[in-house]
N, C-alpha and C positions, 0 to 999 in steps of 0.2 A: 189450357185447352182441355176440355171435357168429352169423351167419347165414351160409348156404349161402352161397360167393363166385362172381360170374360167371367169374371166370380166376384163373389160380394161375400162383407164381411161385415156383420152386424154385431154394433156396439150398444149391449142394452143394459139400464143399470137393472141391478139386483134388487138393491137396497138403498131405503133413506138415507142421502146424507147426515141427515138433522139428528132423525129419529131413530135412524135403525132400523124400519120397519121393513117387511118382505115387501117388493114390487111385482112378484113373481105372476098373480093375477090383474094387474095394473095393463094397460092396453098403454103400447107403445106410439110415440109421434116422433117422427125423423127429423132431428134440426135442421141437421147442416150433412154435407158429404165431401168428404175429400179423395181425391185418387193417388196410387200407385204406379206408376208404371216401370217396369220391369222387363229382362230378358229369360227367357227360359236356355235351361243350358244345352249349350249348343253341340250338337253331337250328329259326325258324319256318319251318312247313311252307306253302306258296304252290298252291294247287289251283284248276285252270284249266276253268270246266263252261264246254265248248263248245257251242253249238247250232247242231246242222244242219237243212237241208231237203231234203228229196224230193219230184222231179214228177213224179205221175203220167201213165200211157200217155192218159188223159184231159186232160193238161196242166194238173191243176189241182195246186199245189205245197201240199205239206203240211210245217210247220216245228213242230220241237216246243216245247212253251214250259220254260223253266229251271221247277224247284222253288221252291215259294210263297215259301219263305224265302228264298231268293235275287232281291232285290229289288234289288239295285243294281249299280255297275260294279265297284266293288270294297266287299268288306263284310268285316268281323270275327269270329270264328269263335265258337263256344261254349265253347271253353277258354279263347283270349283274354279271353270277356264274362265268365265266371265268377271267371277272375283279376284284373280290373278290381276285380269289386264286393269281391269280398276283399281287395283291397288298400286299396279306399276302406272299409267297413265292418266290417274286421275289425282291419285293418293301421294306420288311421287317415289315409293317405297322403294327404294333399292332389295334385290334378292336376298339378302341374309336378312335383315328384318321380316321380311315376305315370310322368309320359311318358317322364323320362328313365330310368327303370331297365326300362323297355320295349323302349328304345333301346338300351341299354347290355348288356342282357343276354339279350335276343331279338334285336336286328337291325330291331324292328319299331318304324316310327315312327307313333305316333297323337297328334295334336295334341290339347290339352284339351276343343277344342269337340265333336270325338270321342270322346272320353271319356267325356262328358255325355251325350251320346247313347246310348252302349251302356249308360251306368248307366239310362236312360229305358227302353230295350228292355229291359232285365234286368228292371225292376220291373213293369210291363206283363206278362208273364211269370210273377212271383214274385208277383202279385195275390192270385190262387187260394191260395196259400198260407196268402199275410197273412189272407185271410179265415178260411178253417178254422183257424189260430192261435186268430184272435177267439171264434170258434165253441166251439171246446174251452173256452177262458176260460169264458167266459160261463154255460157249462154246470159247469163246476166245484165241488168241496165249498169249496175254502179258495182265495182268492186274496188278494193281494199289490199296493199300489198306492202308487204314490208320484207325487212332481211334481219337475219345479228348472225353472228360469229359462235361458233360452236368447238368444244374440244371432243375429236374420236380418238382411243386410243395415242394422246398423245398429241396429235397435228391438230391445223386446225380445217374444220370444212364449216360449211354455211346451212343456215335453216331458214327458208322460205317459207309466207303465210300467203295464202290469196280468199280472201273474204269478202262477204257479201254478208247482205239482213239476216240468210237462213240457216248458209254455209260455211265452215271455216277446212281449208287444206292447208298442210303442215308439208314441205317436202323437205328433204338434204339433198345438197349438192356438195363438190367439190370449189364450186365457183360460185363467186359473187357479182360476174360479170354474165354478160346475155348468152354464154353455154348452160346457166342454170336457168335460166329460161327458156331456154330453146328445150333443154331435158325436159321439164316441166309440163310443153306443151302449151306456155300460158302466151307466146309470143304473137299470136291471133287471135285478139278478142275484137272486132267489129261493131259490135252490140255499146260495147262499155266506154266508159266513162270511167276511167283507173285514177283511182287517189293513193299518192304515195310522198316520199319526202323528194323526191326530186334529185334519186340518186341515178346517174347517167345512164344506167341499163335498162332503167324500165323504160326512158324515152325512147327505146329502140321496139317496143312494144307496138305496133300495128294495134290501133285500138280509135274509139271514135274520139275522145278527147284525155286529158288531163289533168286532174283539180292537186295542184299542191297543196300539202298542209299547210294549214295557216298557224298551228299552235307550234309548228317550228319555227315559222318565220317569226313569229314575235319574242321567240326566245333568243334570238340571233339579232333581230332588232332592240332587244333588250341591252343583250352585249355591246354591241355596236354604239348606241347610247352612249352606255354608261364610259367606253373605252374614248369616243372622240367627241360626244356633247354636241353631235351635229343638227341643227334641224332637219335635213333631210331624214333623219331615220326616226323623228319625232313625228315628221307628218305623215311616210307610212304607216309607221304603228297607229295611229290616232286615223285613219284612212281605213285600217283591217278591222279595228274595233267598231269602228263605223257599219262595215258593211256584215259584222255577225251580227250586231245588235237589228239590223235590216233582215237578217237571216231567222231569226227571231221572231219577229213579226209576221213574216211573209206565210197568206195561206195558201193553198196548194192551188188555189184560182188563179194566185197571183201573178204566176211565173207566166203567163201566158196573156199580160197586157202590158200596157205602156206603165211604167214607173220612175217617178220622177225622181226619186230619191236614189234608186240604183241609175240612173242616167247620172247625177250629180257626180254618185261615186268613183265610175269609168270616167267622165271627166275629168276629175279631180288627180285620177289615178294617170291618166294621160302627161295632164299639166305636171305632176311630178316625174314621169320619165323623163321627162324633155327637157328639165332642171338638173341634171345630173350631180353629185358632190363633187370637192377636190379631189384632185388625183393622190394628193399628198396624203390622203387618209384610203391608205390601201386596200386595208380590209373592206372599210364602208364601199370604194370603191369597184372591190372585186365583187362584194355582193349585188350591190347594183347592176354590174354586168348582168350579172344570171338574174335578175329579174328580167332584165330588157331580151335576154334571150329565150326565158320562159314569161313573157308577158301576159299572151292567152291561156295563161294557167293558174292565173293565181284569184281568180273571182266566176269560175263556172258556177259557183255553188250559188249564186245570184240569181241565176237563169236555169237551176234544174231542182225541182223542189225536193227528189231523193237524195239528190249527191252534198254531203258534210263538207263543213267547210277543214276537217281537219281529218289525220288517219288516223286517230286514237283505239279505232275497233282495231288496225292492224297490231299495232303495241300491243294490246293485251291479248293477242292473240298466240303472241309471236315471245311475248313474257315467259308463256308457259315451262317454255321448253329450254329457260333459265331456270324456273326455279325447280325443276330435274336437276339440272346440271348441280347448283349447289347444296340441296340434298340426298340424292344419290351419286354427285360426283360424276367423271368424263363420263359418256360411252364407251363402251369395249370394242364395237365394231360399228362401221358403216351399215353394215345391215341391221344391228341394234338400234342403232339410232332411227333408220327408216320406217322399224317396224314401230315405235314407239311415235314417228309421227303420224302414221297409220291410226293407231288405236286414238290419239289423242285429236286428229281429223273430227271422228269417229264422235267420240265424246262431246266438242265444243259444238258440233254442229247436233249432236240432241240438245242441249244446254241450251240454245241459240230457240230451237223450238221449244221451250218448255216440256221435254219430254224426258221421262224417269230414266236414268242413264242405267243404271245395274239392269233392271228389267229388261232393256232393250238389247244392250250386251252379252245376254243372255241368249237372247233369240238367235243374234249370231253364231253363238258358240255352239246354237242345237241347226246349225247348215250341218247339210253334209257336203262333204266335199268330193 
């Protein structure tokens, strides 16, 4: 990649190679050009807001007071705060790392418990945010929702994603059942169309429909398979592959006439409920139950041209806040944790826009509060 260069550095011969001869009057021609690119070194900026006073001919002394945000003797700036919470929520950096490359390649020394703190102001700050995130969710056609298992301090609590195209919310609870939902607020979505893995609490979700993942079920039917060699879990599988490869096809006109190939496949999909397996093959059997009890849920994605046939955006949504966990290790506190899925909210959902994440993090850190 070639960009305009801030300095330039001309390489002109002297002399003949051959000959020896001066080229010193010889008018030069540029071959070829190559670039540089480099950082200048980096050194924080120190700004000193003094306050004066003045006495009036009346003797009464009038002193100005510093800017609200200037609350202390010495405080941390908005690029610094900005770069903090990107390093902890984007970068994954645990606090001792953090300080020392603050150190190392600023000059600026901020102890962990400082750290803490500005990650505290940032999110205070980034509230506003986090809420309108929720806000757009909530109002949504299709979203996206997953859970995993988190260590605080020790125990364990849970971390909830709820996404859409634009948006992604991160939240902690202490539950993985519909109390962490109900905290959340997410337990009234009307508008949506929730895709998830078909774990029993979100079916307690008030919502217009249901798309289970299909990239679970085939992995499950995979197992199933290979464990009892049943046909019935041959012609599911061979049923779901059917109707992505139809999901594939289908353009956004589509969904809104008659189609013979998706009629085929609810057909087809019918005639195999009604075949049920043996009883004798448990597993295959117990899953078949939960199809037949999640029936209307496993082919919306046929009939709604936004909604995926599987929750893969929620997985890596919900990834993230693993691969914290095993580079910087547990959480220290519940409020730790919250405030990191705050910033990390925050970040997937610029991500999600194409929109420059440090720049924007920025902008929050210059709210005032």
């Amino acid at each position: 990649m070639s960009i305009l260069p801030d300095e330039f550095v001309d390489h002109v011969p002297e002399y003949c190679t051959v000959c020896g001869s001066s080229l010193e009057e010889k008018a030069a021609e540029m071959e070829s050009q190559r670039q540089v690119v480099d950082l200048p070194r980096i050194q924080a900026i120190w700004t000193a807001h003094r306050q004066y006073s003045k006495t009036c001919n009346c003797g009464h002394k009038t002193t100005t007071k510093f800017p609200e945000y200037i609350n202390a003797p010495i405080q941390y700036g908005p690029k610094i705060e900005s770069l903090i919470c990107y390093l902890h929520a984007r970068q994954y950096l645990p606090y001792d790392r953090m300080s020392e490359l603050l150190k190392d390649s600023y000059g600026v020394k901020i102890s962990q418990g400082s750290i803490e703190n500005i990650i505290k102001r940032f999110v205070v700050k980034g509230t506003t945010v986090y809420n309108r995130i929720k806000a757009e969710i909530m109002s949504a056609q299709v979203v996206g929702s997953d859970e995993t298992g988190i260590k605080i301090g020790g125990k364990k609590y849970w971390a909830w994603t709820w996404q859409d195209i634009e948006n992604t919310l991160i939240s902690i609870s202490q539950s993985r059942g519909i109390q962490a939902i109900t905290e959340s607020v997410m337990n009234h979505l009307p508008k949506t169309i929730l895709c998830h893995d078909a774990w029993r609490a979100q079916f307690s979700i008030d919502c217009r429909d249901h798309q289970l993942c299909c990239a679970h079920l085939l992995r499950e039917l995979n197992y199933l398979n290979e464990l009892h060699k049943h046909s019935w879990a041959k012609k599911f599988k061979k049923l779901l592959y059917q109707a992505l490869g139809l999901k594939r096809q289908l353009a956004p006109e589509d969904y809104d006439t008659e189609n013979t190939q998706r009629d085929s496949i609810i057909s087809s999909y019918q005639k195999l409920l009604d075949q049920p397996p043996d009883k004798k093959h448990k597993e295959l059997y117990s899953f078949y139950k939960r199809i037949v009890k999640y029936k209307d849920h496993v082919f919306p994605f046929l009939y709604h041209y936004d909604v995926p046939p599987d929750n893969n955006a929620s997985e890596r949504a919900i990834r993230n806040i693993k691969v914290k966990q095993k580079i910087s290790g547990q959480f220290r506190s519940f409020k730790g944790a919250k405030n990191f899925a705050v910033i990390r909210s925050i970040i997937d959902t610029l991500n999600k826009r194409n929109l420059n994440v440090f720049q924007n993090l920025e902008l929050i850190a210059n709210f005032n509060t």
